[in-house]
PyMOL commands that place a pseudoatom at each C-alpha (Angstrom):
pseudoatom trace, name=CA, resn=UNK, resi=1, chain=A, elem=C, hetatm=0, pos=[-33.199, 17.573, 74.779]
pseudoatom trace, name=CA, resn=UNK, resi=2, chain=A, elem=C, hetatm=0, pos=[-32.950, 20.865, 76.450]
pseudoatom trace, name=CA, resn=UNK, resi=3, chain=A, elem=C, hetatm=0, pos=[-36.179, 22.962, 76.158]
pseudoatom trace, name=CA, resn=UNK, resi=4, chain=A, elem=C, hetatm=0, pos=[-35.952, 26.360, 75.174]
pseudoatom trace, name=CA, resn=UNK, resi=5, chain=A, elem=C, hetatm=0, pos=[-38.085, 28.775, 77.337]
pseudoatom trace, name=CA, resn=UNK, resi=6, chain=A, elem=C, hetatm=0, pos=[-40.359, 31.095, 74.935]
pseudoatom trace, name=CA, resn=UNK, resi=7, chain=A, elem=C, hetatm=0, pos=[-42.190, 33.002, 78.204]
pseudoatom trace, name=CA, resn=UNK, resi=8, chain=A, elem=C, hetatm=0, pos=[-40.612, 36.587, 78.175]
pseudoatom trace, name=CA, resn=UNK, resi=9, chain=A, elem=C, hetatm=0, pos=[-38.633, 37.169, 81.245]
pseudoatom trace, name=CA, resn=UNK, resi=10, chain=A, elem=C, hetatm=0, pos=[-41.126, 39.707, 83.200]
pseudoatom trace, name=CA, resn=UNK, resi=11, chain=A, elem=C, hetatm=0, pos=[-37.839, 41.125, 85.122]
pseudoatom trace, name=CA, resn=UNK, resi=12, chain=A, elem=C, hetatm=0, pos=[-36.314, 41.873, 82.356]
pseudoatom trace, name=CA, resn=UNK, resi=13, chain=A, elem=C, hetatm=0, pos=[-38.857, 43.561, 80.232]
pseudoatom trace, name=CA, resn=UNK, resi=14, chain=A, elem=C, hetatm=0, pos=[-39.836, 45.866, 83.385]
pseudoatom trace, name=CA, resn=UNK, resi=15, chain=A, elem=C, hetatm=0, pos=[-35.958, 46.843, 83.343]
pseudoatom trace, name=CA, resn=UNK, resi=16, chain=A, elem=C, hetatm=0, pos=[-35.960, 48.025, 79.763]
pseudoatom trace, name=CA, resn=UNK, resi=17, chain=A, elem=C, hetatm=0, pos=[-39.563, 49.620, 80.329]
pseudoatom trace, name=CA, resn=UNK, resi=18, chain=A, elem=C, hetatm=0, pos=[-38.206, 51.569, 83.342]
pseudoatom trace, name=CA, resn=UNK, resi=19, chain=A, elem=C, hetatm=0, pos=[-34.889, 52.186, 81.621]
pseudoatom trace, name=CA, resn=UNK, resi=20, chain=A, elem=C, hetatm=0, pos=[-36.864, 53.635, 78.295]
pseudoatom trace, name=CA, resn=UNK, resi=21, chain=A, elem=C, hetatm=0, pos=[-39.100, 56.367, 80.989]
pseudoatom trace, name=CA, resn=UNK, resi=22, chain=A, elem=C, hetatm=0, pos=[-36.349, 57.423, 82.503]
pseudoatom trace, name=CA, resn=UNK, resi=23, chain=A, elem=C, hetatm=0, pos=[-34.979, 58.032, 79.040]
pseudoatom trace, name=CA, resn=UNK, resi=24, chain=A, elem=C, hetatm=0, pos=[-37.988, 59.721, 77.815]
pseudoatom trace, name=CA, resn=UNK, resi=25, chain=A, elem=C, hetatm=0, pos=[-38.735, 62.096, 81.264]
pseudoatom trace, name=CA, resn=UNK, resi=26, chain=A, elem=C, hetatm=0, pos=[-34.656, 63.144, 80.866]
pseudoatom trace, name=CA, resn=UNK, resi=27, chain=A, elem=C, hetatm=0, pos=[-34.984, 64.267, 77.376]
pseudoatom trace, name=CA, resn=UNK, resi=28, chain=A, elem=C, hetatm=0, pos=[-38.648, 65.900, 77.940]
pseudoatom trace, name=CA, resn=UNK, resi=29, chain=A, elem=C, hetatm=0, pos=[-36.891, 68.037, 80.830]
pseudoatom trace, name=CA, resn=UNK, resi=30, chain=A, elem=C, hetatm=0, pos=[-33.778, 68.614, 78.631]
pseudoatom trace, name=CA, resn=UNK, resi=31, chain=A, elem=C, hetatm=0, pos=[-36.704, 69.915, 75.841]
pseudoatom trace, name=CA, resn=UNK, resi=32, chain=A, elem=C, hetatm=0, pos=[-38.748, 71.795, 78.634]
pseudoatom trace, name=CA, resn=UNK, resi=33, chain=A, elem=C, hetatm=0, pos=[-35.337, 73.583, 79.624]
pseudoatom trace, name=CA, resn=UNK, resi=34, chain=A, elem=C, hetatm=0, pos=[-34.140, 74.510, 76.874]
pseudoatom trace, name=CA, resn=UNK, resi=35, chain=A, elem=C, hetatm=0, pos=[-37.969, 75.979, 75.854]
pseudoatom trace, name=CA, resn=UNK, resi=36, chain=A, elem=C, hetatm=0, pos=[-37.759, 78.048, 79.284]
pseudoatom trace, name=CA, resn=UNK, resi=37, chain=A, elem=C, hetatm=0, pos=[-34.505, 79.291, 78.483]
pseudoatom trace, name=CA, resn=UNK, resi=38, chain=A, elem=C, hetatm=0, pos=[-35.064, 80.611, 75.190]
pseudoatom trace, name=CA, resn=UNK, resi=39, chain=A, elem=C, hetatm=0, pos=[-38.353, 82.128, 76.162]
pseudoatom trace, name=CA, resn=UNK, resi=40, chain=A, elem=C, hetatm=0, pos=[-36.311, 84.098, 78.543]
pseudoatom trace, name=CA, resn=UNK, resi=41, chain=A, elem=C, hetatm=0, pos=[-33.518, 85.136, 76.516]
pseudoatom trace, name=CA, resn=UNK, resi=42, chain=A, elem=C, hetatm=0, pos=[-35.088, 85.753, 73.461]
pseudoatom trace, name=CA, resn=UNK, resi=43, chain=A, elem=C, hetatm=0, pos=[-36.556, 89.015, 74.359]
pseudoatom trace, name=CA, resn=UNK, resi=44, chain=A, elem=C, hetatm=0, pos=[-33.080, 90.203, 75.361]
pseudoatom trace, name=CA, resn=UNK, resi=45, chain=A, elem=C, hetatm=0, pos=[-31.611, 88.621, 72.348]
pseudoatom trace, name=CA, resn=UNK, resi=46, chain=A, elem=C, hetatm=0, pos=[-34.120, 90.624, 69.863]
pseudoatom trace, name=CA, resn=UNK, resi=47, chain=A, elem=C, hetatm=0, pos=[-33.849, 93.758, 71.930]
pseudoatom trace, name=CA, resn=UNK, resi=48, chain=A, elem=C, hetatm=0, pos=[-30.138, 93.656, 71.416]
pseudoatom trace, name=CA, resn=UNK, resi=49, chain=A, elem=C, hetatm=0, pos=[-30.898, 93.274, 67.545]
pseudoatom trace, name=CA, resn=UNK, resi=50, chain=A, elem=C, hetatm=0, pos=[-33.423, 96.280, 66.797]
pseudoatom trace, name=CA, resn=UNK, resi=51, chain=A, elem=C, hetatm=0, pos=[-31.063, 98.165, 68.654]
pseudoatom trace, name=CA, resn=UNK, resi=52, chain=A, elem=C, hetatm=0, pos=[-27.839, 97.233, 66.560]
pseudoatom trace, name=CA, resn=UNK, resi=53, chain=A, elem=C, hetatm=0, pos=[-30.386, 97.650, 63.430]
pseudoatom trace, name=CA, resn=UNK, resi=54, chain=A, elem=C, hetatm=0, pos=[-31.378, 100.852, 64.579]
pseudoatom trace, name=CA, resn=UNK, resi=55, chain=A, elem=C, hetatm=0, pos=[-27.874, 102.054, 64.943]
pseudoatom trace, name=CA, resn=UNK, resi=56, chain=A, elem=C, hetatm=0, pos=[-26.987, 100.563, 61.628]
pseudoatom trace, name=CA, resn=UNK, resi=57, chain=A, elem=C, hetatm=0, pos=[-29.503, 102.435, 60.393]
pseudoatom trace, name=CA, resn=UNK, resi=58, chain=A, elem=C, hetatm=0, pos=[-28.819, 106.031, 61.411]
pseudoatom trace, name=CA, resn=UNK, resi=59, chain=A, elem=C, hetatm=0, pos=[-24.832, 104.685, 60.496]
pseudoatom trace, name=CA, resn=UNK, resi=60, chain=A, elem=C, hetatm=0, pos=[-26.298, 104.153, 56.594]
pseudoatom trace, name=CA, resn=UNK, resi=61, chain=A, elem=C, hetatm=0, pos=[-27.962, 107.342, 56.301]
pseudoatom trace, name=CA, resn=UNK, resi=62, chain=A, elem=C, hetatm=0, pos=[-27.096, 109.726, 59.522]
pseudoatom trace, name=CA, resn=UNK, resi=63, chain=A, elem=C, hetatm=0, pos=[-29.669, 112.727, 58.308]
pseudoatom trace, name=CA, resn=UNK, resi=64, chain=A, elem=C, hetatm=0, pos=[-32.521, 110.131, 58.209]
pseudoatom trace, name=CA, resn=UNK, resi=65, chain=A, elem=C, hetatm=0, pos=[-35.125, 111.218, 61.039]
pseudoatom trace, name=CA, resn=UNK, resi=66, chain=A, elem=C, hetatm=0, pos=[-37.628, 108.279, 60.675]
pseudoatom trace, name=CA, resn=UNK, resi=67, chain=A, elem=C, hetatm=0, pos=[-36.731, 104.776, 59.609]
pseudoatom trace, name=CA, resn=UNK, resi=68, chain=A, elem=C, hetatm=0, pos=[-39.862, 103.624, 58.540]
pseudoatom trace, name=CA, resn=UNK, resi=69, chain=A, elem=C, hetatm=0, pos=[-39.857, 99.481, 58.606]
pseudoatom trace, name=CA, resn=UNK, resi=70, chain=A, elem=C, hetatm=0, pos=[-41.059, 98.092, 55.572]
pseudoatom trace, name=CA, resn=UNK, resi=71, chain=A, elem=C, hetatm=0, pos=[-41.480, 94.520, 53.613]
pseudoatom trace, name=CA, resn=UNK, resi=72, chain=A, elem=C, hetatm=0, pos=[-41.196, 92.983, 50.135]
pseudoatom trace, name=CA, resn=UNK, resi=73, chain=A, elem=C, hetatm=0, pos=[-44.307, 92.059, 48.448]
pseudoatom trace, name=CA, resn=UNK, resi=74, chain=A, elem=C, hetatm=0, pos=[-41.583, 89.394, 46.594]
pseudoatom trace, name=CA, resn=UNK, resi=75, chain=A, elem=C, hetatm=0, pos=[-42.673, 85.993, 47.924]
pseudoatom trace, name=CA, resn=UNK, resi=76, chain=A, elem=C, hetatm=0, pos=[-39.661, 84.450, 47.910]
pseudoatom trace, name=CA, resn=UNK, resi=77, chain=A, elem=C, hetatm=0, pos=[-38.107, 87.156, 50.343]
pseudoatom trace, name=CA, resn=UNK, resi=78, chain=A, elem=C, hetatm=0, pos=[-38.027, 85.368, 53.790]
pseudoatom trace, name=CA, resn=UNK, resi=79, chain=A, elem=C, hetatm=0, pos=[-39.957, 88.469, 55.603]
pseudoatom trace, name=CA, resn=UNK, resi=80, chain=A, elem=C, hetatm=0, pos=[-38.322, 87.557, 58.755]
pseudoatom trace, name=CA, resn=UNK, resi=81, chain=A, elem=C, hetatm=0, pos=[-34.757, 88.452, 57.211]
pseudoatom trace, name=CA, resn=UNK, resi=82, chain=A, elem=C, hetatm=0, pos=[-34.802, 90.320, 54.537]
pseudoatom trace, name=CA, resn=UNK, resi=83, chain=A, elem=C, hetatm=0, pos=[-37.040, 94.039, 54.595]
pseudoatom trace, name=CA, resn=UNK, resi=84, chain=A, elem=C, hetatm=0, pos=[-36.669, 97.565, 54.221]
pseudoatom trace, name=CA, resn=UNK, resi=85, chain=A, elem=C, hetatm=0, pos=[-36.750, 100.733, 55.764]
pseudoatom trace, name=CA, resn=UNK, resi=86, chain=A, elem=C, hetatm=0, pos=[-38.177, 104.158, 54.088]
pseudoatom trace, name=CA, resn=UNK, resi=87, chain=A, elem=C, hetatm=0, pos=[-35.993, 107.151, 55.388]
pseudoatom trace, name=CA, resn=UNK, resi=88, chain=A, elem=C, hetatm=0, pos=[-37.286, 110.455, 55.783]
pseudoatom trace, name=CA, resn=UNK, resi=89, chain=A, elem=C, hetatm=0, pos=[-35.919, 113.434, 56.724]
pseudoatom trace, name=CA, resn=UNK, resi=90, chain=A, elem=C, hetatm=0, pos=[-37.425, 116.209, 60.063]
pseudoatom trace, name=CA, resn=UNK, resi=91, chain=A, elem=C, hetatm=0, pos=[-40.027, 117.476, 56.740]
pseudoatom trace, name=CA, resn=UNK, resi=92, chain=A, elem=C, hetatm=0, pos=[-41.045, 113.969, 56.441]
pseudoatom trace, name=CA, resn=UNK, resi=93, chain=A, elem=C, hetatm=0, pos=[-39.245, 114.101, 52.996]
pseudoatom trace, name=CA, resn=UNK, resi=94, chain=A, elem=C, hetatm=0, pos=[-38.199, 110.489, 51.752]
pseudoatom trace, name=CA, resn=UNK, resi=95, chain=A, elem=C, hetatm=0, pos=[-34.043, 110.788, 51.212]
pseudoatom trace, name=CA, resn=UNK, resi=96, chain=A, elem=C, hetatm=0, pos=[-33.689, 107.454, 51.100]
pseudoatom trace, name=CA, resn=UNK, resi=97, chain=A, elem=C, hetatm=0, pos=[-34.100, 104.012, 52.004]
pseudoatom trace, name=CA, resn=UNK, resi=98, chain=A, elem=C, hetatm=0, pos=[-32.231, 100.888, 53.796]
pseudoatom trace, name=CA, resn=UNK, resi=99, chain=A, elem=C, hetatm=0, pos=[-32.021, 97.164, 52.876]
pseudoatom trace, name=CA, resn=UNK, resi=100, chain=A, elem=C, hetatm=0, pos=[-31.817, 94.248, 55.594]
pseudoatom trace, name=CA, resn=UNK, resi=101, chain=A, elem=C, hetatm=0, pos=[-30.623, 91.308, 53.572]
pseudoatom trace, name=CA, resn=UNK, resi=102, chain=A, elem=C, hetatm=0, pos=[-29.496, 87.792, 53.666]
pseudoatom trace, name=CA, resn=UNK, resi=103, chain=A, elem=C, hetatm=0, pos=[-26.485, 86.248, 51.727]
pseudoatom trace, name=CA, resn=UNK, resi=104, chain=A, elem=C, hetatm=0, pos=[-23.285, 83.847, 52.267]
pseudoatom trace, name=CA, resn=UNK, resi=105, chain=A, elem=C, hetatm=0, pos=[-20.088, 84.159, 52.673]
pseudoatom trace, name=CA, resn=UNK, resi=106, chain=A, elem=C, hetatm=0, pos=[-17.045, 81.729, 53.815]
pseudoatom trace, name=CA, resn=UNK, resi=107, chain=A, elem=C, hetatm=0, pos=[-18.551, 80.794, 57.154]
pseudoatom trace, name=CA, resn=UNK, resi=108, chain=A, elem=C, hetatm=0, pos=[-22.408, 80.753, 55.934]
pseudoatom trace, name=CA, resn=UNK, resi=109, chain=A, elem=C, hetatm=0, pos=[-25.103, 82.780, 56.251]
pseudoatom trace, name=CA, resn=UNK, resi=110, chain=A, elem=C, hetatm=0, pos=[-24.087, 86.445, 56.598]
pseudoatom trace, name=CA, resn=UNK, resi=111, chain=A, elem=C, hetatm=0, pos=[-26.952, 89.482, 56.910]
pseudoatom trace, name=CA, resn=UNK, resi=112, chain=A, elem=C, hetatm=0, pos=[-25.916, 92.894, 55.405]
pseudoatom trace, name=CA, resn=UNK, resi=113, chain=A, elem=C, hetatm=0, pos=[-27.511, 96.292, 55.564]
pseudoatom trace, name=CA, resn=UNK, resi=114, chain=A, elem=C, hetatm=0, pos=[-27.163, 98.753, 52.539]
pseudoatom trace, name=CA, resn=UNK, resi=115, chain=A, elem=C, hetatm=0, pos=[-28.459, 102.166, 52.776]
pseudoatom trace, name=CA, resn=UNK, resi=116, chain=A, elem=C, hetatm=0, pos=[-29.402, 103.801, 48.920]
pseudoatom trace, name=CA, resn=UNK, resi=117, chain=A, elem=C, hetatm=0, pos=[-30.229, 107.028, 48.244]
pseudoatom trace, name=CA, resn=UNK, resi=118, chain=A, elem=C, hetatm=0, pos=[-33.065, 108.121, 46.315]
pseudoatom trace, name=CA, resn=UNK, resi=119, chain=A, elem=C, hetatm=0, pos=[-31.355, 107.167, 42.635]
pseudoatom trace, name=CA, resn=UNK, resi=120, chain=A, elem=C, hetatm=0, pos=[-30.702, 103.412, 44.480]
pseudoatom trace, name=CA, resn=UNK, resi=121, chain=A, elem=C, hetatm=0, pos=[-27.008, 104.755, 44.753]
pseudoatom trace, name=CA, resn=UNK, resi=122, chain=A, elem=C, hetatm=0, pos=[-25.445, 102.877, 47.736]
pseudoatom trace, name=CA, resn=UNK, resi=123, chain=A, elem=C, hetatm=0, pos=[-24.630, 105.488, 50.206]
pseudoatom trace, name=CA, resn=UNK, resi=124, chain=A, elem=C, hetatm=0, pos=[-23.077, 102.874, 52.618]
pseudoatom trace, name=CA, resn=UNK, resi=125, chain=A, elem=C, hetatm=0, pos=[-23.390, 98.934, 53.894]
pseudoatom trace, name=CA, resn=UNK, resi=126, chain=A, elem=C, hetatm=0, pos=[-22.772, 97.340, 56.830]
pseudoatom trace, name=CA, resn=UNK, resi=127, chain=A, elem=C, hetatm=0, pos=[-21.897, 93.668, 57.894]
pseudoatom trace, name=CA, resn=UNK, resi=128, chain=A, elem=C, hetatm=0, pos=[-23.816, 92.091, 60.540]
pseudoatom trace, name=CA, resn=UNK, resi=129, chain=A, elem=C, hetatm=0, pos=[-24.355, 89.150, 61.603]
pseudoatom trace, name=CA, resn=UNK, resi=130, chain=A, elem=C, hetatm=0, pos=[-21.614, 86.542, 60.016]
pseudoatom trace, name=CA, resn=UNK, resi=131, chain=A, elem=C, hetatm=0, pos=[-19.013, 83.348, 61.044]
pseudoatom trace, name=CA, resn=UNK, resi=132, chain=A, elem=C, hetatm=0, pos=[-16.349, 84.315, 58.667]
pseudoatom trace, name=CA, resn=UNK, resi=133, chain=A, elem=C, hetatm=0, pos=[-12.765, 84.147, 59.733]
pseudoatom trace, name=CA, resn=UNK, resi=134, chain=A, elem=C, hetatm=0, pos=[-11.136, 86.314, 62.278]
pseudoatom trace, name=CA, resn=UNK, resi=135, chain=A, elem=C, hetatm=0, pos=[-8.503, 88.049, 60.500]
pseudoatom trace, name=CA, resn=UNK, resi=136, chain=A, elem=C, hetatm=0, pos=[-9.607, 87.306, 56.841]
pseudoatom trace, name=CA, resn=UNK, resi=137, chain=A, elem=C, hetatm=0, pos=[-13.261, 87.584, 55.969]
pseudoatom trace, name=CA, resn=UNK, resi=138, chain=A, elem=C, hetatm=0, pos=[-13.917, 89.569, 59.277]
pseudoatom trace, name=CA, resn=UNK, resi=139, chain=A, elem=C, hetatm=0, pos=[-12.146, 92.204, 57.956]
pseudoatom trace, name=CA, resn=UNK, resi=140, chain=A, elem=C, hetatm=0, pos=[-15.237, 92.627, 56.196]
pseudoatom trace, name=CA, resn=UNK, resi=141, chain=A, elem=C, hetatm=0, pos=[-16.958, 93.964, 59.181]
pseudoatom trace, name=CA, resn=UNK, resi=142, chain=A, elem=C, hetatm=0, pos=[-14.907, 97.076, 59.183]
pseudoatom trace, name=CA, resn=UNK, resi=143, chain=A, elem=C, hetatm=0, pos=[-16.339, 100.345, 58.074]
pseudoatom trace, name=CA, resn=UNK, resi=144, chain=A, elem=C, hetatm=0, pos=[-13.457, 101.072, 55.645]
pseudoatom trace, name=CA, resn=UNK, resi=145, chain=A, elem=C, hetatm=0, pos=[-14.138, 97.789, 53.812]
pseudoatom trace, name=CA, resn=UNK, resi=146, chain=A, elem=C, hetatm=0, pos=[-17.390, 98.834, 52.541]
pseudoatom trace, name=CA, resn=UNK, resi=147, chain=A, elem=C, hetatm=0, pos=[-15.944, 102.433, 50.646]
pseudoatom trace, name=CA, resn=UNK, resi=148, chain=A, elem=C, hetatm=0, pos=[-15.720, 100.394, 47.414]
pseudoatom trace, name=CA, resn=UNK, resi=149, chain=A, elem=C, hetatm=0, pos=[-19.364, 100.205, 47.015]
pseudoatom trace, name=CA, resn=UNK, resi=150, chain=A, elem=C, hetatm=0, pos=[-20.391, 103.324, 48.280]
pseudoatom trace, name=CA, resn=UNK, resi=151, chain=A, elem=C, hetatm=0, pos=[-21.155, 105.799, 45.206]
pseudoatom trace, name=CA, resn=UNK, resi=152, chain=A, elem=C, hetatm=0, pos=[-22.240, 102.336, 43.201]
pseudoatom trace, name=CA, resn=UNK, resi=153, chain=A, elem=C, hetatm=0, pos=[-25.229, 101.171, 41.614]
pseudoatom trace, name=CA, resn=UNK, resi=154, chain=A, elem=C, hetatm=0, pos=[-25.321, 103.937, 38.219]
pseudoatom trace, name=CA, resn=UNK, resi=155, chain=A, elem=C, hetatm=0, pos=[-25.219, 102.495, 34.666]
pseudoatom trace, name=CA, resn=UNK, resi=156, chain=A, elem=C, hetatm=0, pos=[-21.671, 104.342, 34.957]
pseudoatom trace, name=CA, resn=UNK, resi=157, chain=A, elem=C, hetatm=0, pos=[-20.497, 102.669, 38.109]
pseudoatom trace, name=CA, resn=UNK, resi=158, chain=A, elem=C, hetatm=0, pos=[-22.083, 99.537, 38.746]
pseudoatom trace, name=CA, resn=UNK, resi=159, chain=A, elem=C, hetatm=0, pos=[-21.516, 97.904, 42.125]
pseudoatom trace, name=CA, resn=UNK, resi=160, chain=A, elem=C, hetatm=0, pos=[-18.433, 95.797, 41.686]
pseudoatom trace, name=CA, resn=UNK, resi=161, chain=A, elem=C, hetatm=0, pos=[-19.338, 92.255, 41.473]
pseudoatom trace, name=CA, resn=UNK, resi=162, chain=A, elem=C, hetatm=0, pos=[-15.655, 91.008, 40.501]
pseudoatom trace, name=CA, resn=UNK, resi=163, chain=A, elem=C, hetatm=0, pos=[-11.969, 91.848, 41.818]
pseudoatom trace, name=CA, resn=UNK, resi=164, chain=A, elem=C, hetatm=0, pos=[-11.492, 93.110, 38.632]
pseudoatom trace, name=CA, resn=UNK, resi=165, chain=A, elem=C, hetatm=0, pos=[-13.810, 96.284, 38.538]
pseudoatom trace, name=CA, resn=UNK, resi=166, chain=A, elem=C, hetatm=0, pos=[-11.668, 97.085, 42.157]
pseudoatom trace, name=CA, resn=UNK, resi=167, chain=A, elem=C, hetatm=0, pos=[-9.249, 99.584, 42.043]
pseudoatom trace, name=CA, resn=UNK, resi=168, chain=A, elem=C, hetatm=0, pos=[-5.525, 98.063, 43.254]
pseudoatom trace, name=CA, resn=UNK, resi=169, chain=A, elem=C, hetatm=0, pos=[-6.076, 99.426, 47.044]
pseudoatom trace, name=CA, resn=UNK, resi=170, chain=A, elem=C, hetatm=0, pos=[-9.489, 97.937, 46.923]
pseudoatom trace, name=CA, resn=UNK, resi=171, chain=A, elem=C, hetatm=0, pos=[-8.054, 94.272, 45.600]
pseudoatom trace, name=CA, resn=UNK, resi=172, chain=A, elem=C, hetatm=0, pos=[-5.072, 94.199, 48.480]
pseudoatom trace, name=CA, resn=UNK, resi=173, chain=A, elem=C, hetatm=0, pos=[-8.413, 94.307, 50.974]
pseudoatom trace, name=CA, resn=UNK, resi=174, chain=A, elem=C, hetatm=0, pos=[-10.246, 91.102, 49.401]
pseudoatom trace, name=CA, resn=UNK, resi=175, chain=A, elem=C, hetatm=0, pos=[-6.880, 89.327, 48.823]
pseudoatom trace, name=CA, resn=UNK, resi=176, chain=A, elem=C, hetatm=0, pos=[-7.714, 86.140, 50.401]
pseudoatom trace, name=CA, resn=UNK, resi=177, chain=A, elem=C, hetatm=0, pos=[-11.152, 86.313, 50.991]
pseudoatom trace, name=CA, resn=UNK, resi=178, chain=A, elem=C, hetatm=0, pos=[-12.491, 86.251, 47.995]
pseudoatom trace, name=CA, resn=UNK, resi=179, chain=A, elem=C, hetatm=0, pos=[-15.796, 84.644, 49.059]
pseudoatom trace, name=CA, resn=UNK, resi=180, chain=A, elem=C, hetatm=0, pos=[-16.540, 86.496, 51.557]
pseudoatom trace, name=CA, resn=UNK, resi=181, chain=A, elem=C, hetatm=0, pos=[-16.117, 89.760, 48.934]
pseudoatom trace, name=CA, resn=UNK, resi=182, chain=A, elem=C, hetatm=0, pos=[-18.592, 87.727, 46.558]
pseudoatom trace, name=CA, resn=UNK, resi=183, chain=A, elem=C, hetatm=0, pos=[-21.296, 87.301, 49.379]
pseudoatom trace, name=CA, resn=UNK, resi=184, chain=A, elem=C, hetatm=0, pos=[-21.251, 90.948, 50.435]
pseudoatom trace, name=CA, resn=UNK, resi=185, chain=A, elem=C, hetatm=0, pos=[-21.476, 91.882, 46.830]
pseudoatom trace, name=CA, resn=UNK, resi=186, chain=A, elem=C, hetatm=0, pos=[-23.799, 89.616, 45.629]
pseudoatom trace, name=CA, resn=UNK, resi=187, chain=A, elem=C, hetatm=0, pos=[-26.141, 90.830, 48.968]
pseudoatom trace, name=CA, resn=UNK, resi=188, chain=A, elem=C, hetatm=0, pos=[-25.780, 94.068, 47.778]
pseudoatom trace, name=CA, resn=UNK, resi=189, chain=A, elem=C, hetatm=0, pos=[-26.849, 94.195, 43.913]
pseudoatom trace, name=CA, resn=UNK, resi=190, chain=A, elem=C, hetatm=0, pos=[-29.647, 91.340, 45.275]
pseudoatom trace, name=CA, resn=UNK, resi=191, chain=A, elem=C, hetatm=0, pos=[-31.056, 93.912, 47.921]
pseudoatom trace, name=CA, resn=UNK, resi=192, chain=A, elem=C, hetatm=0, pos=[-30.775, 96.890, 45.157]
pseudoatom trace, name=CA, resn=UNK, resi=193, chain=A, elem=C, hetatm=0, pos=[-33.000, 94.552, 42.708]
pseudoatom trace, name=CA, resn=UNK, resi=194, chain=A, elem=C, hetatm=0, pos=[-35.394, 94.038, 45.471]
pseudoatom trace, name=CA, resn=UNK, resi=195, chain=A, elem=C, hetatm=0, pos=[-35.473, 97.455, 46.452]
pseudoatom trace, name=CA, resn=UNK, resi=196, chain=A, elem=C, hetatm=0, pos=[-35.846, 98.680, 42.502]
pseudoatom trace, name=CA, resn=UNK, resi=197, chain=A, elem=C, hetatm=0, pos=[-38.567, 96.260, 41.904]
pseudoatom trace, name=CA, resn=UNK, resi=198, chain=A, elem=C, hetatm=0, pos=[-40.540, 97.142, 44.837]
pseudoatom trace, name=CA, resn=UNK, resi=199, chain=A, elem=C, hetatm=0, pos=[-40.275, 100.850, 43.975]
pseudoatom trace, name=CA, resn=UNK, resi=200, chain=A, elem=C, hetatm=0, pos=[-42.012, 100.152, 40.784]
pseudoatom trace, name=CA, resn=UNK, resi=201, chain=A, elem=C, hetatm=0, pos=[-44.471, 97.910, 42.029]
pseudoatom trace, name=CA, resn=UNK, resi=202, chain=A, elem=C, hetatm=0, pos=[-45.408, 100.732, 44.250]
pseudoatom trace, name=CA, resn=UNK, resi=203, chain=A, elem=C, hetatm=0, pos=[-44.932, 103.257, 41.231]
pseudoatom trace, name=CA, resn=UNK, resi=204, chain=A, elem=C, hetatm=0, pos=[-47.408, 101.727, 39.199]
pseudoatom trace, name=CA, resn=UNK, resi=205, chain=A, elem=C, hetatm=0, pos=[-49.881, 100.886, 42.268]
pseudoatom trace, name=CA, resn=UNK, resi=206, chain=A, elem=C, hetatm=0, pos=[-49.469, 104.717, 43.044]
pseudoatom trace, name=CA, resn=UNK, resi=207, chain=A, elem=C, hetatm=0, pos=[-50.856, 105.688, 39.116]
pseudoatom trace, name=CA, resn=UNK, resi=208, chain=A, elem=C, hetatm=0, pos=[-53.559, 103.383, 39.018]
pseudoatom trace, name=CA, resn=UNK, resi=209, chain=A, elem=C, hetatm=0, pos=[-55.067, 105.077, 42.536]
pseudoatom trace, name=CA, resn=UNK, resi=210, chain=A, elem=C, hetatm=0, pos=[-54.830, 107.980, 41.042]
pseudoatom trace, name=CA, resn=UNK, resi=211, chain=A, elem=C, hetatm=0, pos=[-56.510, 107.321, 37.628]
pseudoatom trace, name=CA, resn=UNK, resi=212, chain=A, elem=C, hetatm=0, pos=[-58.845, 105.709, 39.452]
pseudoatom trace, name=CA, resn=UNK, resi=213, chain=A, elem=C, hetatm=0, pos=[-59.344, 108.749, 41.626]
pseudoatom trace, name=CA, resn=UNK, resi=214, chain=A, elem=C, hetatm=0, pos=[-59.145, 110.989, 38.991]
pseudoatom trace, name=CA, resn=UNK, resi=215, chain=A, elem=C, hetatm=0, pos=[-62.466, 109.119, 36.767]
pseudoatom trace, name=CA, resn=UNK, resi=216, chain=A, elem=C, hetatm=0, pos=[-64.154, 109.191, 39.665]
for i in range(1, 216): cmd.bond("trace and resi %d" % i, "trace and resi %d" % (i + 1))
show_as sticks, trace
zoom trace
């Protein structure tokens, strides 16, 4: 009868040991890299992006001299995303105000500016960051593609939330991109609500400071 050897070959186990470090020191460096490399380009990266915001911004409303960054007391707004700038004019007048949010299209996430005016009547929007189709739900990222919701947002002109409140011209530029349309939209009349409900929130926070100033 052949015995069977239950002592762990030594050689072997040293092999898988050395084999598993290895392993383990290539994926910390891969880790440690990759660290090192964001650390460096992310400064460039966000540079590049308060600069396209702040261009944005002066696009939305050109006669604003101060874009004053601002964020939702809403806790379910991701702060890092999804904010606000007050506009004011060279008299320090507010004209306005401009919405950073977050919504999806075709590709995914997309992030869309909207400037209102002081009636939260969208004066323009712009599309920013996005992975929608070249050629289809790009298209989206052109200026002219925006003109059917500027002049939006009154009980008498809503901001169009359906092909159907489009006039013809408007539907032959959503024709096939549909869900793109929908996300731009739908990021628009969500950063109008945000905007409206922070407005009142400050509104009523406004009053009670001064009652309270007042019965003092």
């Amino acid at each position: 009868m052949n015995k069977i050897n239950l002592k762990p070959d030594l050689n072997a186990l040293k092999g898988d040991l050395l084999i598993a470090a290895k392993l383990t020191l290539i994926c910390f460096t891969a880790v440690l890299l990759l660290s090192i490399v964001h650390l460096l380009t992310q400064g460039s990266i966000d540079k590049n992006n308060r600069k396209t915001e702040d261009m944005t911004n002066r696009y939305l409303i050109a006669d604003g001299a101060k874009f004053e960054k601002s964020y939702f007391a809403d806790p379910s707004v991701h702060a890092d995303d999804e904010y606000y700038f007050i506009v004011t004019d060279s008299q320090n007048e507010v004209i306005g105000w401009t919405v950073s949010i977050m919504t999806n299209g075709y590709g995914g996430a997309m992030k869309v500016m909207v400037g209102f005016d002081t009636d939260l009547i969208v004066k323009n929007a712009k599309l920013l960051t996005n992975s929608e189709t070249p050629g289809v739900g790009k298209e989206a990222e052109r200026d002219e593609y925006m003109t059917k919701f500027i002049g939006t947002g009154s009980s008498a002109r809503p901001i169009p939330t359906k092909k159907s409140m489009l006039a013809q011209s408007d539907i032959d530029t959503v024709t096939g991109a549909t869900i793109t349309f929908n996300g731009v939209s739908s990021g628009i009349v969500r950063a109008a609500s945000l905007l409206k409900s922070e407005l009142t929130k400050s509104n009523v926070t406004d009053a009670t400071s001064d009652e309270q100033e007042v019965s003092e």
